[in-house]
C-alpha positions in Angstrom: 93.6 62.3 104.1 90.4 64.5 104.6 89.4 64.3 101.4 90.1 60.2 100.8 87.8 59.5 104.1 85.6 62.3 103.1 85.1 60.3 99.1 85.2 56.8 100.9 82.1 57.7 103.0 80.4 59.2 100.1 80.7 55.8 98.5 79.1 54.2 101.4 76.4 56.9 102.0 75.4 57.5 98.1 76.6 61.3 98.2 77.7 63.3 95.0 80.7 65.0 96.3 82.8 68.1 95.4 85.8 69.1 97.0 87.7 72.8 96.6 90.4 73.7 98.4 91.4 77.0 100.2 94.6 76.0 100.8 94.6 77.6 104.4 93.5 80.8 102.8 91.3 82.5 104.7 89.7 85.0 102.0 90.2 82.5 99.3 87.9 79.9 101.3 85.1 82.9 101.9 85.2 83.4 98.1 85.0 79.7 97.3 82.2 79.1 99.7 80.0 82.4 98.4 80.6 81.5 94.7 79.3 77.7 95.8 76.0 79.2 97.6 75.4 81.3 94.3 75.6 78.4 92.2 73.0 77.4 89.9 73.6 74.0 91.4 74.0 75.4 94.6 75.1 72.3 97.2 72.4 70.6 99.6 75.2 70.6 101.7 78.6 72.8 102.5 81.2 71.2 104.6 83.5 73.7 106.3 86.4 74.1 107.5 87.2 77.1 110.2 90.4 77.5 109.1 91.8 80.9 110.9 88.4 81.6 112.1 87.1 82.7 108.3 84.4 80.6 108.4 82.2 81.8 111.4 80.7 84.9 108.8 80.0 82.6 106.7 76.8 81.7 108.7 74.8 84.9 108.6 75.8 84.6 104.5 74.1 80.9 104.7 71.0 81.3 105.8 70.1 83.1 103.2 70.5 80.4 101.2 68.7 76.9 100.9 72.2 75.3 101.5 73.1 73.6 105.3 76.2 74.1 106.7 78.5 71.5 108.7 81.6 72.6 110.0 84.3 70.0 110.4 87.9 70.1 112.1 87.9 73.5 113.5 84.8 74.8 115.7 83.8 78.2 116.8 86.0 80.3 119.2 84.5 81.5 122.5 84.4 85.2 121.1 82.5 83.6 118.2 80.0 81.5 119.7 79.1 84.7 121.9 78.0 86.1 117.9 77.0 82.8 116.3 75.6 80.6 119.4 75.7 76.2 118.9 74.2 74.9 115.1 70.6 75.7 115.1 70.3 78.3 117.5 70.8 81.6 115.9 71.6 80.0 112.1 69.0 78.1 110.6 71.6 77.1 108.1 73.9 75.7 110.1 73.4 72.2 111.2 76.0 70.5 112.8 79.8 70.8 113.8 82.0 67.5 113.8 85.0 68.7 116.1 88.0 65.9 116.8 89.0 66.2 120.5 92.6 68.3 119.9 93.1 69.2 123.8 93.3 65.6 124.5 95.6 64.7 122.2 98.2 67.3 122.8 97.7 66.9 126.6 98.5 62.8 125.7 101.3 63.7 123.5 102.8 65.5 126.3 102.2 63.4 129.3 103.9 60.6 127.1 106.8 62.5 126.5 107.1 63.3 130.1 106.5 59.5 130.8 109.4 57.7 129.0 111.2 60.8 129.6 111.5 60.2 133.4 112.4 56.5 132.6 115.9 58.0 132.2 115.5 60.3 134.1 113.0 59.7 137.2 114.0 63.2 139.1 116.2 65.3 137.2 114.5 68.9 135.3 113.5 68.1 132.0 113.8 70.7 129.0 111.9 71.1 126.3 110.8 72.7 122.6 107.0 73.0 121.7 106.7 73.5 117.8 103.0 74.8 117.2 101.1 75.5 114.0 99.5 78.9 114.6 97.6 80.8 117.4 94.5 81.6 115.6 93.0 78.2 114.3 90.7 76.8 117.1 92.2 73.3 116.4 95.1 74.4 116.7 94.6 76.4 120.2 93.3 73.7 121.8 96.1 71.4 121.0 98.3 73.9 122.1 96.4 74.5 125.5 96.6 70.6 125.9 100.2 70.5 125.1 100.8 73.7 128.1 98.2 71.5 130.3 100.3 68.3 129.7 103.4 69.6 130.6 102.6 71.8 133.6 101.9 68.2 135.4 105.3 67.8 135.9 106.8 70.8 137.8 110.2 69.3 136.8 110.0 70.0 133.5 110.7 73.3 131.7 109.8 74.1 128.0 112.5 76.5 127.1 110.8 78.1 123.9 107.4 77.4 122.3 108.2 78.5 118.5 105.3 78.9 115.7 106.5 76.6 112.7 103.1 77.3 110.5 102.7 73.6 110.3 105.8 73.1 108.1 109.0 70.9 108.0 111.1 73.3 106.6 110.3 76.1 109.1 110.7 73.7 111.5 114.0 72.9 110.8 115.3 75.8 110.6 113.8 77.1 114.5 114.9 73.4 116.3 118.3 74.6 114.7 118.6 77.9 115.9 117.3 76.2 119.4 119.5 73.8 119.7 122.2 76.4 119.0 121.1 78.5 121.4 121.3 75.4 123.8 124.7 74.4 123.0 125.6 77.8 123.6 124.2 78.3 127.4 125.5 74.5 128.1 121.8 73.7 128.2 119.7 70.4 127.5 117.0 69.0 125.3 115.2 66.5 126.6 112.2 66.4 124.6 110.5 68.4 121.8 106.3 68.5 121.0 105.2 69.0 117.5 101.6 70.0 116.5 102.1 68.0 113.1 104.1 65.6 111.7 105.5 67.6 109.1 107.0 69.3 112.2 108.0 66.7 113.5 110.0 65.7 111.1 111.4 69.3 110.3 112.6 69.0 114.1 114.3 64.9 113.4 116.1 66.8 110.7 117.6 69.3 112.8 118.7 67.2 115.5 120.4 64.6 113.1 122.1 67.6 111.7 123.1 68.5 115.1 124.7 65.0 115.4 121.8 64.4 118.0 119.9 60.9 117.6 116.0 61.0 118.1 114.4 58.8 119.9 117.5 58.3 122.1 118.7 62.2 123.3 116.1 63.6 122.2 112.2 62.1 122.5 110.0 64.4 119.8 106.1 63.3 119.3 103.9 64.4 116.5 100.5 63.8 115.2 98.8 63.2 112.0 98.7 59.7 111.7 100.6 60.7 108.3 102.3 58.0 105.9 105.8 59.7 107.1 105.0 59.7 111.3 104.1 56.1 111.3 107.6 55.6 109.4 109.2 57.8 112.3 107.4 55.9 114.8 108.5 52.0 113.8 111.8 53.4 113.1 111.8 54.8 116.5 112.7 58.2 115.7 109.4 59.8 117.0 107.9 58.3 120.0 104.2 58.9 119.0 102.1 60.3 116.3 98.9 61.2 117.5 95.9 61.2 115.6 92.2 60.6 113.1 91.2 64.1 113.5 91.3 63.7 109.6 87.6 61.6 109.8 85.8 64.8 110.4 85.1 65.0 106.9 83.6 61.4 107.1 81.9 62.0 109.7 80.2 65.2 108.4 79.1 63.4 105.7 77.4 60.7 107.9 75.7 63.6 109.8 74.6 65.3 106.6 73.5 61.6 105.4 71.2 61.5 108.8 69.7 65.4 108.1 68.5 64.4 105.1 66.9 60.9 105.5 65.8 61.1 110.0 62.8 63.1 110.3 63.1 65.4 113.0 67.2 65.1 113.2 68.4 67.9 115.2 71.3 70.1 115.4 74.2 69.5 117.0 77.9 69.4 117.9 79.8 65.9 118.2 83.1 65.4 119.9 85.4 62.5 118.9 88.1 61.2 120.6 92.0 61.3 118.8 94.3 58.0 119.7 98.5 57.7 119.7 100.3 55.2 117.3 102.9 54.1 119.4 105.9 51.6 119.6 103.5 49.4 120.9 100.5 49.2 118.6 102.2 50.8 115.3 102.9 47.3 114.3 98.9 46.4 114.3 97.5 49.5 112.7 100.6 51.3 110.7 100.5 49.1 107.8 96.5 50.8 107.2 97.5 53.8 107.5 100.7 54.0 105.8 98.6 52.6 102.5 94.8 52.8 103.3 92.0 51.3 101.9 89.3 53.5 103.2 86.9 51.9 101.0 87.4 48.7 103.6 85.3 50.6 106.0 81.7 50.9 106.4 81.2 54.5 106.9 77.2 54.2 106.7 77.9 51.8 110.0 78.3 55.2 111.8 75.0 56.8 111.4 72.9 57.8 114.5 72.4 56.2 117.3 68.4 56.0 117.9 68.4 54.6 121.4 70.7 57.3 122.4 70.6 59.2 119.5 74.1 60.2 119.8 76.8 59.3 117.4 79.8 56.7 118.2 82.3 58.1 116.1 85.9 56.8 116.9 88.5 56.4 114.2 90.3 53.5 116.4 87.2 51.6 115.5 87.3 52.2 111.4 91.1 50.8 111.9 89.3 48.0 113.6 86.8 47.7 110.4 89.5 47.7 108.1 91.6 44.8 109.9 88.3 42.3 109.9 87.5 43.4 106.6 91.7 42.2 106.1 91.3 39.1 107.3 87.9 38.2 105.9 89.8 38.9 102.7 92.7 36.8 103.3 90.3 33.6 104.3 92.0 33.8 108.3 89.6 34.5 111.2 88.7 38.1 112.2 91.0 39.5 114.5 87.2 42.1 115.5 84.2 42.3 114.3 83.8 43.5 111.1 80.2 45.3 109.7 78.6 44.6 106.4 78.2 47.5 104.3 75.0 49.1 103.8 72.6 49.7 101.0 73.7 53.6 100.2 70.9 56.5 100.4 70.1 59.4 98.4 71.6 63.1 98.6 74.1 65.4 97.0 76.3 67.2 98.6 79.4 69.4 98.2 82.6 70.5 100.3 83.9 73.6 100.3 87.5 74.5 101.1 89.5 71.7 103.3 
């Protein structure tokens, strides 16, 4: 989903685009990001990802190079920025980071839980399982400390295990199992479980349907992605929420990159975007886009910089938005919002290294 918003914006911005993939591999992206910078075509542009923290070196590597550096999805740790400072400040190469807000969302996955929860139960203690995708990845820590933040706002509720599932269904099968096990054996409850992904999510559906346990009605389980499978959980009702458009970063990094090369003067930065829930309540309006998206339908190149406050107003609630207009201008029936034109497309090359 990266890459498809990431080729969908170089459309729109007129940007020659490569993409490699690491496959979460920490060494293996360092090697495919070094073996780009020696290039004979070496990339105006290398879009990162700091997956596992691997990425942060790469800076000192860059600016010997004529290549600029955006890193997308995961930021810098604190122990890291104390080395590598904020783009532009100690690295000449790097010019930008493009972070989605991933405290938020897990802090809003867990206050929802919590929420319909109590509907059944407006005093009682509350257990619950936290299914997390690693402790190293900086996206991943923060939405763990929002999902700890979330859940200590209700002193009634207990999470009885927080388990690492590496961001897979079948591992996550396998540790709801062995917790709800455990459960049944100290005549315990589940209330609610948290999932850092959907893939998780649905690992964790698995295990309680094998348990004879029906989701959505013992237990409430949330996710996030805004994946093709957790907006089928959600209108069947299995998973309460999946949260989600984190995966614009790469779009968004390519509107930034867009902006270096064409606004004299542009400078460095790191931009914050907000993360929104597909629920029940809106998964009717916005699941059919994302379940089979047209990202072409949007007008990334509507998302450059701000001048009056030069500041950027990225929000992927708002492509959804572009994408219903551009619908129903399609279909002949009034706009449901207002829909941008698309742009005339600008000049650059750039390549992504490993997603």
């Amino acid at each position: 989903m990266v890459t498809d918003t990431m080729q969908a914006a170089a459309l729109d911005l007129n940007i020659s685009l490569e993409v490699v993939y690491a496959e979460r591999n920490p060494y293996l992206l360092k090697k495919l990001a070094i073996q780009a910078l020696e290039s004979p075509a070496a990339p105006d542009y290398l879009l990162l990802v700091n997956e596992e923290q691997a990425a942060s070196e790469l800076l000192t590597i860059t600016d010997g190079h004529d290549t600029h550096v955006v890193m997308l999805l995961n930021g810098l740790t604190r122990e890291e920025a104390l080395t590598h400072g904020t783009p532009g400040s100690l690295h000449s190469s790097w010019i930008g980071s493009v972070i989605p807000d991933n405290h938020t969302a897990g802090k809003r996955m867990a206050t929802q839980l919590i929420k319909v929860a109590r509907e059944g139960s407006p005093t009682g203690q509350l257990h619950g399982l936290a299914l997390i995708g690693d402790t190293r990845t900086p996206a991943s820590i923060a939405r763990n400390t929002g999902m700890v933040a979330g859940f200590s706002q209700d002193q009634g509720v207990q999470i009885d295990r927080i388990l690492e599932a590496r961001w897979n269904t079948r591992d996550a099968e396998h540790l709801t199992g062995q917790y709800l096990k455990w459960v049944s054996r100290s005549s315990g409850q589940n209330d609610l479980i948290w999932a850092a992904n959907d893939a998780m999510a649905e690992g964790a559906i698995l295990a309680l349907e094998s348990a004879g346990l029906t989701p959505g009605v013992d237990v409430l389980v949330a996710g996030l992605n805004w994946s093709p499978e957790g907006i089928s959980m959600v209108k069947d009702q299995r998973m309460l929420l999946t949260d989600g458009g984190h995966f614009m970063a790469g779009a968004w990094a390519m509107v930034m990159a867009r902006d270096h090369a064409d606004i004299e003067g542009w400078s460095p930065r790191t931009v914050n975007f907000p993360m929104s829930a597909i629920t029940h309540d809106n998964v009717a309006r916005y699941g059919p886009l994302l379940e089979n998206p047209d990202w072409e339908a949007a007008d990334f190149a509507a998302f450059g910089l701000q001048a009056s406050r030069d500041d950027y107003g990225f929000d992927p609630m708002r492509v959804l938005t572009q994408m219903l207009g551009h619908q129903a201008a399609a279909s002949g029936l009034p706009p449901q919002a207002p829909a941008t034109q698309k742009k005339t497309a600008r000049s650059s090359a750039l390549m992504d290294a490993p997603q």
